[in-house]
TORVEX-175422 format. One line per field, with one value per residue (C-alpha): x, y, z; residue number from 0; residue in three letters. Coordinates in steps of 0.1 Angstrom, whole numbers, always signed. Layout:
BEGIN
xx	[X  ...]
yy	[Y  ...]
zz	[Z  ...]
num	[NUM  ...]
residuo	[ALA  ...]
***
This chain:
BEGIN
xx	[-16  +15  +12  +5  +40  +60  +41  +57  +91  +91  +76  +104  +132  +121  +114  +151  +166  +154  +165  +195  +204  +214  +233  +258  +254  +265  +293  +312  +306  +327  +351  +356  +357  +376  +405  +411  +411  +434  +415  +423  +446  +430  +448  +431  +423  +443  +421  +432  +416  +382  +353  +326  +293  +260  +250  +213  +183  +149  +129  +95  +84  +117  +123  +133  +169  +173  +198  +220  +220  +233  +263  +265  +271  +294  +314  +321  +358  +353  +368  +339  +345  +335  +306  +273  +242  +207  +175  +148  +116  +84  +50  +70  +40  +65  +99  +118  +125  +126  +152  +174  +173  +199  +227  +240  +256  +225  +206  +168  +142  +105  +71  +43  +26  +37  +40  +66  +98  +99  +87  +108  +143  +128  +126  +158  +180  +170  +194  +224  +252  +283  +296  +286  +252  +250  +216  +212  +180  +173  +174  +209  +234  +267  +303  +327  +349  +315  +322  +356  +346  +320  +342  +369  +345  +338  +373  +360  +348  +323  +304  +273  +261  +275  +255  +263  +262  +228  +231  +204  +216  +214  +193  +194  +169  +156  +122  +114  +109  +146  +159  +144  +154  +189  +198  +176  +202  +233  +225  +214  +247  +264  +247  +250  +285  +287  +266  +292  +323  +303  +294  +267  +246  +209  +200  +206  +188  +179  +196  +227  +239  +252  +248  +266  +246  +241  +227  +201  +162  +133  +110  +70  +60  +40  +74  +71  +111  +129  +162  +159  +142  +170  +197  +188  +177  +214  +227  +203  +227  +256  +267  +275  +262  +295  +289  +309  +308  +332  +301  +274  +239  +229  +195  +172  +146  +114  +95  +72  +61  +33  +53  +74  +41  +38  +69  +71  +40  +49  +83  +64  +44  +73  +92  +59  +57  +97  +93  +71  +86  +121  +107  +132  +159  +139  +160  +187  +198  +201  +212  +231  +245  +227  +195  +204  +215  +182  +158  +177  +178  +148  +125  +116  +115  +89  +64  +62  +82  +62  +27  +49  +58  +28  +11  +37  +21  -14  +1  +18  -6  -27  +4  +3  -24  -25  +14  +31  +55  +35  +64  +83  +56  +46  +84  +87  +50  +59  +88  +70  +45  +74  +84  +51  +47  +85  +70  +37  +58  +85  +52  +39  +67  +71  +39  +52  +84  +103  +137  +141  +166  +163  +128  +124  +143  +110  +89  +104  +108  +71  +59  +80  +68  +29  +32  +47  +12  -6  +19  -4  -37  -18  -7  -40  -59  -35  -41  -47  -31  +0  +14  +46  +35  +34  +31  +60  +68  +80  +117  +127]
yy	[-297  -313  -292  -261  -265  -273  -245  -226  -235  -235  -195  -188  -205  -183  -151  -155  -163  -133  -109  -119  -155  -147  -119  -143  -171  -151  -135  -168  -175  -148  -149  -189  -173  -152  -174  -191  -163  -135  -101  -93  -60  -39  -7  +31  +44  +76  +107  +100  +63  +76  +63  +95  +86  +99  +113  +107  +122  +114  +139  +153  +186  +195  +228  +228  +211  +217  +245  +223  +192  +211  +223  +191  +173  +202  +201  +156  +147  +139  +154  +174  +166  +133  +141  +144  +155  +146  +154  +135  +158  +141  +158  +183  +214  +238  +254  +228  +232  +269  +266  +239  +262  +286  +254  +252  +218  +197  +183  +185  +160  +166  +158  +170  +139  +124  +86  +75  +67  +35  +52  +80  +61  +40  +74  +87  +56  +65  +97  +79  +71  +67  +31  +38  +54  +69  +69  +92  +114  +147  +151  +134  +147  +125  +125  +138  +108  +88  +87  +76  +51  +36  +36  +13  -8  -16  -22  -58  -65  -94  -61  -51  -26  -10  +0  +30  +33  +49  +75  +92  +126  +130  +154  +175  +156  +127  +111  +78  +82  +94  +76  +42  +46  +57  +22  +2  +15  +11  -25  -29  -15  -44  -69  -53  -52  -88  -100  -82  -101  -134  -134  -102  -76  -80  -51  -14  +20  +43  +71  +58  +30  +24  +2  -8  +9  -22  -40  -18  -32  -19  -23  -23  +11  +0  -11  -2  -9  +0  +0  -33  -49  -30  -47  -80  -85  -76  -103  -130  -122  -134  -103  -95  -62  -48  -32  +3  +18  +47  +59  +73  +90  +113  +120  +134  +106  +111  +142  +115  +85  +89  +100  +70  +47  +62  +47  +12  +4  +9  -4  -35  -38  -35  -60  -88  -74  -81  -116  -122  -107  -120  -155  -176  -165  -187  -216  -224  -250  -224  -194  -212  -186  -157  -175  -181  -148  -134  -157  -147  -115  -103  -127  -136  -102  -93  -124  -155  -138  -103  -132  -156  -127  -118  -153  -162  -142  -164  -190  -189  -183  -215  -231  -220  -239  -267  -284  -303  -275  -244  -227  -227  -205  -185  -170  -165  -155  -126  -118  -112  -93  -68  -66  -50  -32  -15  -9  +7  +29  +40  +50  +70  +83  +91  +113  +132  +135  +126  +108  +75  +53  +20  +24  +35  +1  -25  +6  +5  -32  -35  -6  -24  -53  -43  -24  -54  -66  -36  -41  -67  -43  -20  -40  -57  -16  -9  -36  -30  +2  +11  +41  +36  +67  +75  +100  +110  +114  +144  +147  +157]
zz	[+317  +303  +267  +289  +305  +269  +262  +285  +286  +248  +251  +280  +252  +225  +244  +261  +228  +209  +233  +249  +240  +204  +213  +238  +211  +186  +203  +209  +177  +160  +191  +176  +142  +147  +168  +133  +109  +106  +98  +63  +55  +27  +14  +21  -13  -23  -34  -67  -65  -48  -69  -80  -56  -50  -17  -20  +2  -1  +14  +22  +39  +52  +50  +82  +79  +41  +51  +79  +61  +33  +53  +70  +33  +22  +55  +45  +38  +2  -33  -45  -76  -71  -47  -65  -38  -48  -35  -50  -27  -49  -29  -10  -11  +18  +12  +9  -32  -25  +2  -27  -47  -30  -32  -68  -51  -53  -78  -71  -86  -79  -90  -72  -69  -33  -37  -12  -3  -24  -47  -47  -47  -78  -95  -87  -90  -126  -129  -108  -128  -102  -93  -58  -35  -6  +10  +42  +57  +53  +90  +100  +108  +93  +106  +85  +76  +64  +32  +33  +53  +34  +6  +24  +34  +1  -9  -6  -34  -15  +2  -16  +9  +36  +66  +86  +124  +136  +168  +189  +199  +236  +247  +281  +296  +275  +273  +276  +237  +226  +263  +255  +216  +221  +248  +220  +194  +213  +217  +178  +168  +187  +174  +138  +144  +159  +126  +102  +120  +117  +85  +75  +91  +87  +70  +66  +83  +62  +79  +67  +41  +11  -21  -52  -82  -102  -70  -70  -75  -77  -53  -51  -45  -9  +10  +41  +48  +16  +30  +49  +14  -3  +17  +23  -16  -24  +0  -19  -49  -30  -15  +19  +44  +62  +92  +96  +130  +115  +91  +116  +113  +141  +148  +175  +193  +186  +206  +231  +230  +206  +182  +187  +186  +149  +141  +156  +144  +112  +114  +129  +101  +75  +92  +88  +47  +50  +63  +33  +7  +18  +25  +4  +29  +56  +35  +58  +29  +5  +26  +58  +81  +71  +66  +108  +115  +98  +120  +158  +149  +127  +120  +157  +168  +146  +144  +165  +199  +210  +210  +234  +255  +263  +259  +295  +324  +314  +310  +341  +362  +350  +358  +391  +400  +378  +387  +412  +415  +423  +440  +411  +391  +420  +421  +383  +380  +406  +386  +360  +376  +390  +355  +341  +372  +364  +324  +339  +362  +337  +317  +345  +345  +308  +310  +337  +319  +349  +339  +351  +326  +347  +343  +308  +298  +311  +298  +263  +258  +268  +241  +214  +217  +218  +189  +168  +179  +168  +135  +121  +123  +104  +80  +75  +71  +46  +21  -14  -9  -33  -16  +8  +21  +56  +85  +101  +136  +148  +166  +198]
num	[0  1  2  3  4  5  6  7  8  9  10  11  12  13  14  15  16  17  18  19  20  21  22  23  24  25  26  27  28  29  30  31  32  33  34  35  36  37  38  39  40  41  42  43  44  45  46  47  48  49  50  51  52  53  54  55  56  57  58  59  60  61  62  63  64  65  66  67  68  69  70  71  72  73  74  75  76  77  78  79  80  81  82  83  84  85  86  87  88  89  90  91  92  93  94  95  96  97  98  99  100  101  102  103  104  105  106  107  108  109  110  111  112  113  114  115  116  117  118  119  120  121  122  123  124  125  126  127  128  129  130  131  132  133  134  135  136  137  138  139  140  141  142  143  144  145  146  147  148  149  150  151  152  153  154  155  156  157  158  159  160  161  162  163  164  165  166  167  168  169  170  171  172  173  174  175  176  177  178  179  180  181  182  183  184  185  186  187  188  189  190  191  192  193  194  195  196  197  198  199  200  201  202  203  204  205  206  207  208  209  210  211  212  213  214  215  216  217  218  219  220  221  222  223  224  225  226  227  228  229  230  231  232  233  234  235  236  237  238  239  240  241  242  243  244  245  246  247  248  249  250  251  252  253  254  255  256  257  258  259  260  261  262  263  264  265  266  267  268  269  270  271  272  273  274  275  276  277  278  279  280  281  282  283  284  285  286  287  288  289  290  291  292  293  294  295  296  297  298  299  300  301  302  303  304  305  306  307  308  309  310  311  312  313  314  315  316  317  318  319  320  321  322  323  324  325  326  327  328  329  330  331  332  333  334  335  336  337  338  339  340  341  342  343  344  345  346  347  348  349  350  351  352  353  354  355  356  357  358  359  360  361  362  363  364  365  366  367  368  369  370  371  372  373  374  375  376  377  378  379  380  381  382  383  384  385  386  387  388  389  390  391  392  393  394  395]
residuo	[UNK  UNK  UNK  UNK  UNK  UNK  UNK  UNK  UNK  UNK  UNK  UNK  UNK  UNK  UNK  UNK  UNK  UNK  UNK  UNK  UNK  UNK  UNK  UNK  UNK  UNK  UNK  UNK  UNK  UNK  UNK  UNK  UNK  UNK  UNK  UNK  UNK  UNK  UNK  UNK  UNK  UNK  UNK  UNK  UNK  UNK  UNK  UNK  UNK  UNK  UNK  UNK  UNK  UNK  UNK  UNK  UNK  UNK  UNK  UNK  UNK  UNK  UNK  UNK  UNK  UNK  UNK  UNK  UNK  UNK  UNK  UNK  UNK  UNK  UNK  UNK  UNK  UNK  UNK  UNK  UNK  UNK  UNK  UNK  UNK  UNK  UNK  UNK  UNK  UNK  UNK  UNK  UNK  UNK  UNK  UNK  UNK  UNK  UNK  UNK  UNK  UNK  UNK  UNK  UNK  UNK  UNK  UNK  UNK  UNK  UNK  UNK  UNK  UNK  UNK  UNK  UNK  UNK  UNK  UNK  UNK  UNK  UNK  UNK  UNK  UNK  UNK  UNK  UNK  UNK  UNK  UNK  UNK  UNK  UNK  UNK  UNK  UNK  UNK  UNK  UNK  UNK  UNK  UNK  UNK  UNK  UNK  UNK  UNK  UNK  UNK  UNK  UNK  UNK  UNK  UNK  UNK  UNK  UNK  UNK  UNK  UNK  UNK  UNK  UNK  UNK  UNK  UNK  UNK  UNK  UNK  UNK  UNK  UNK  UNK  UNK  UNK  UNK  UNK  UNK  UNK  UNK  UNK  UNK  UNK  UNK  UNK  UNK  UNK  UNK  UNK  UNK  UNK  UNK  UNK  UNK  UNK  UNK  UNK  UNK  UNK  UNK  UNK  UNK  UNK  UNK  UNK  UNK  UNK  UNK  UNK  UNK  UNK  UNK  UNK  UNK  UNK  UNK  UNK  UNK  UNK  UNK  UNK  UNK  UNK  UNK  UNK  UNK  UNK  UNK  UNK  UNK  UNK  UNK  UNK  UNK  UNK  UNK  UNK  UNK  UNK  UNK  UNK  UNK  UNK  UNK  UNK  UNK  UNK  UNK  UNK  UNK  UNK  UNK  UNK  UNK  UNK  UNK  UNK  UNK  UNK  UNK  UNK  UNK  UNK  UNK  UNK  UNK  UNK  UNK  UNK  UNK  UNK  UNK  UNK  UNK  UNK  UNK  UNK  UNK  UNK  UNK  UNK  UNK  UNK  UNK  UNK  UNK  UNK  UNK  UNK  UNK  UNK  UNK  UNK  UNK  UNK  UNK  UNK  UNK  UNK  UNK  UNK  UNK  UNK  UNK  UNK  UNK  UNK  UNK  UNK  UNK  UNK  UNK  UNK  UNK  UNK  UNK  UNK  UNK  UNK  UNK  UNK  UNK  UNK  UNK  UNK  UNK  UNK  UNK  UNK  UNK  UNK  UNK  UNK  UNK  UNK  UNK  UNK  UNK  UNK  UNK  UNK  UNK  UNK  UNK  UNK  UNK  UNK  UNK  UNK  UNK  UNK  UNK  UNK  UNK  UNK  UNK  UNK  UNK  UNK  UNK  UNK  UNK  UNK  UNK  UNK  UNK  UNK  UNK  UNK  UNK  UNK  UNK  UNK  UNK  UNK  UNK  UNK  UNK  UNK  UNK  UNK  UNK  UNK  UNK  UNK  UNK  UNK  UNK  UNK  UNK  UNK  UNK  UNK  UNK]
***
């Protein structure tokens, strides 16, 4: 039982590694970094110096927030002269084009046809002319110095695309959908942020970020991820993503869990199309640092570690049995045990929509992590299909 136990030790490396490992590992690292280098001093551009730049909104079906998003771009610290809004709304059928129409501000593209995001910012990338994009959701709420933040950030001219903070508005009483989302995104902003310091973040949300114009690429009209694709294909031209923490996206969680499901799976399955359609960045010789940085942070998360996870409590137990030290796997064996029993209750919990946040941390980490699993199934059903099209999941 000798390869069963590399097996295991090897799964326990990994799964350790992904989650919290990297995290310490890559905060010494910047901390060394960052003991030899001074942080660079880089001037705040006057009004005068401001480049023009596109606030741009994909959107579909959202005649619900057409109105506040509107005041909430009008309301940025920005010259408006040099703020151009569009709306690209392709296979919106509600009142969403109606309800544009009432904002002189914005420039509307649409086509009835609904294709897809990817689709979607192919199309309008078309009409943008400005040195600089802004990409944001329709239902975001963004703080008002974001812009001018995002514009400093890319005062160095080594920044190809700036990634914005991403925030989950907390709610009264959360669920263990917007609960569990909001801790997840507080600790993905520190790692982003960590990243940035050590060399790039990996990747962009779509809520908020920002390119160069000429950096922009087309992209097959089935991405699942177009920002992360977006991103990471800019940094393969010898760019870097800046992290800025100033520049944040607010955004409601998701209304339950099911709703949630809808969106990890299919963030799940982007992040396996990423993997191959990003594969020359698995060159370490070619890519060094970032080719590292992508691996910790992405690459594992989304492939080899969620089938170690849940390949341990098996593996364990045949462990048990089979070893001179039975102890030893009896006592993490139970751990583990008391760990699925803490997910199982924080989902008991979830449908009783009883709040519980120590709970809803084993309960969330479980339900990412299966529906990476359930990613691949998704992936494989949609095959052949060219749409990036997808259901959305309803917020909170």
């Amino acid at each position: 039982m000798k390869v069963c136990e590399i097996l295991f030790w090897i799964s326990v490396f990994i799964v350790f590694y992904t989650y919290i490992g990297y995290g310490i590992l890559l905060y010494i690292l910047v901390k060394i970094k960052e003991s030899f280098r001074k942080p660079s001093c880089r001037l705040i551009p006057a009004d005068a110096d401001l480049p023009e730049l596109t606030l741009f909104i994909a959107a579909y079906n959202e005649e619900a927030v057409v109105d506040e998003k509107m005041r909430n771009c009008l309301e940025l610290d920005y010259p408006t002269n040099k703020l151009h809004i569009l709306w690209v709304t392709d296979g919106s059928n509600d009142h969403t084009n109606e309800y544009l129409a009432r904002w002189p501000q914005a420039t509307v593209l649409h086509q009835p046809e609904r294709q897809g995001k990817t689709a979607a910012l192919n199309r309008g990338m078309e009409f943008v002319k400005t040195p600089l994009v802004v990409f944001t959701d329709a239902n975001t709420h963004l703080n008002t110095e974001a812009l001018r933040e995002i514009v400093y950030a890319f005062t160095d001219p080594k920044v190809g695309c700036v990634a914005g903070e991403k925030r989950i508005a907390m709610q009264t009483k959360d669920n263990a959908a917007s609960g569990g989302e909001g801790m997840y995104w507080k600790y993905e902003s520190t790692l982003k942020a960590l990243d940035a310091r050590l060399y790039s973040a990996v990747g962009a949300a779509g809520e908020l970020f920002a390119i160069r114009r000429e950096l922009f690429e087309k992209m097959k009209t089935d991405t699942l991820l177009d920002d992360f694709i977006l991103s990471l294909r800019i940094v393969m031209h010898g760019y870097t993503i800046a992290y800025c923490a100033g520049a944040y996206a607010v955004e409601s969680g998701s209304a339950d869990m099911r709703e949630e499901e809808k969106r990890k799976v299919r963030i799940a399955a982007g992040g396996l199309q990423s993997i191959w359609r990003l594969r020359p960045l698995l060159n370490l010789f070619r890519y060094g640092i970032f080719s590292f940085q992508y691996i910790s942070h992405r690459v594992l998360r989304w492939s080899l570690t969620p089938v170690l996870l849940f390949l341990l409590l098996p593996l364990n137990t045949i462990l048990i049995f089979t070893t001179n030290t039975p102890l030893l796997y009896a006592i993490i064996w139970l751990l583990q045990a008391i760990f699925y029993l803490m997910g199982s209750w924080g989902y008991y919990l979830s449908t009783k929509q009883i709040k519980n946040k120590i709970l809803f941390i084993p309960y969330y980490f479980l339900f990412m992590n299966i529906n990476v699993i359930r990613g691949f199934n998704y992936l494989r059903k949609r095959k052949g299909n060219k749409s990036g099209a997808w259901e959305k999941a309803k917020r909170a």
